[in-house]
C-alpha positions in Angstrom: 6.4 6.2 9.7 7.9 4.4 12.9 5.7 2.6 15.1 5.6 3.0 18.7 2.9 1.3 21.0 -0.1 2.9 20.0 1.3 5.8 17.8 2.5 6.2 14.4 5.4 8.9 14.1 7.2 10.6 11.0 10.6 10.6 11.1 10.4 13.4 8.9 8.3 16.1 10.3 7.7 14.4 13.8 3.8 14.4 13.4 2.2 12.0 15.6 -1.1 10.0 15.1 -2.5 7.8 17.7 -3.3 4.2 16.4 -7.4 3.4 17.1 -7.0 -0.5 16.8 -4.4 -3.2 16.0 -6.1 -4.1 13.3 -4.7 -0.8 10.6 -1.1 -2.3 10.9 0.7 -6.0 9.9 4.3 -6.3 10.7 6.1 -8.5 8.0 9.3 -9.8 8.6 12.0 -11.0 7.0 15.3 -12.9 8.4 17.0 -10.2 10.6 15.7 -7.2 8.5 13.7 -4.8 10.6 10.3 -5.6 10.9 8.2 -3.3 7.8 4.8 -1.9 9.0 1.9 -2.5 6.0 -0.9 -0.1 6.1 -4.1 -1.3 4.7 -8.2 -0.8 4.9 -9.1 3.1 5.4 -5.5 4.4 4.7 -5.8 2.6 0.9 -6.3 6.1 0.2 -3.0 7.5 1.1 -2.2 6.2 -2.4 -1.7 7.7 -5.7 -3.9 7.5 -8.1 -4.1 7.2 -11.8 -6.3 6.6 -15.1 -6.8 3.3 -15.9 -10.2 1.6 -16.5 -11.2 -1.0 -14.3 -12.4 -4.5 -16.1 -15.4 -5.2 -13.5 -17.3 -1.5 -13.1 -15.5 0.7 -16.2 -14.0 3.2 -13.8 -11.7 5.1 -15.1 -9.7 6.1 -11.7 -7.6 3.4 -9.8 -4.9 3.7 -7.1 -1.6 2.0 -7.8 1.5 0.6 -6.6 4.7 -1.6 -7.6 6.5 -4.5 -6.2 9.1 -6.6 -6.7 7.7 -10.1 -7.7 10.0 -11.5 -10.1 13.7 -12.1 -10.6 15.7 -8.4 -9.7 16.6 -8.4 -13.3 12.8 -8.2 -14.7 10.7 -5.2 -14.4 8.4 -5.0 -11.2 4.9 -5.6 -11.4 2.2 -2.5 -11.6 -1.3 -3.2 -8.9 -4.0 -1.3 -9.3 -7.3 -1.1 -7.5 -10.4 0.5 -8.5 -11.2 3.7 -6.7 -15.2 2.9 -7.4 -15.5 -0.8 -6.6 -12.3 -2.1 -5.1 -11.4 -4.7 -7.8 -7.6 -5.4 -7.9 -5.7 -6.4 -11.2 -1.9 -6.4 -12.2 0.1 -5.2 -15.4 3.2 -6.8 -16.7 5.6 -5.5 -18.7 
């Protein structure tokens, strides 16, 4: 999605969603890369989820992601957060 003021649009399928408060969106950026919107809070749930059993509550539903953390060379690193009580932990390969 591209952001616009106070509206999220897909480039895609040109749906539009109005934005309630700054606070759903951080802007990283990089050098003079384009600046990449981050969604976080309430839209956590846009993720996929998978089994895997958290370590605090013994849930066996998390939602996951992968990033880049290391050398490009080395495999990237697997998040997961707890769909029950919000713990985060990581998995190397």
């Amino acid at each position: 999605m591209i952001y616009n003021q106070n509206k999220a649009i897909c480039r895609k399928c040109g749906y539009e969603k109005e934005l309630e408060d700054d606070k759903s969106i951080v802007i990283v950026s990089k050098g003079n890369r384009e600046d990449v919107p981050v969604i976080e809070g309430e839209n956590l749930k846009t993720l996929p989820t998978t089994n895997a059993i958290c370590p605090e509550c013994g849930n066996r539903e998390a939602y996951w992601w992968l990033r880049q953390l290391r050398a490009a060379d080395e495999s990237e690193v697997r998040f997961f957060r707890c769909t029950k009580c919000g713990k985060t932990w990581r998995e190397y390969d």
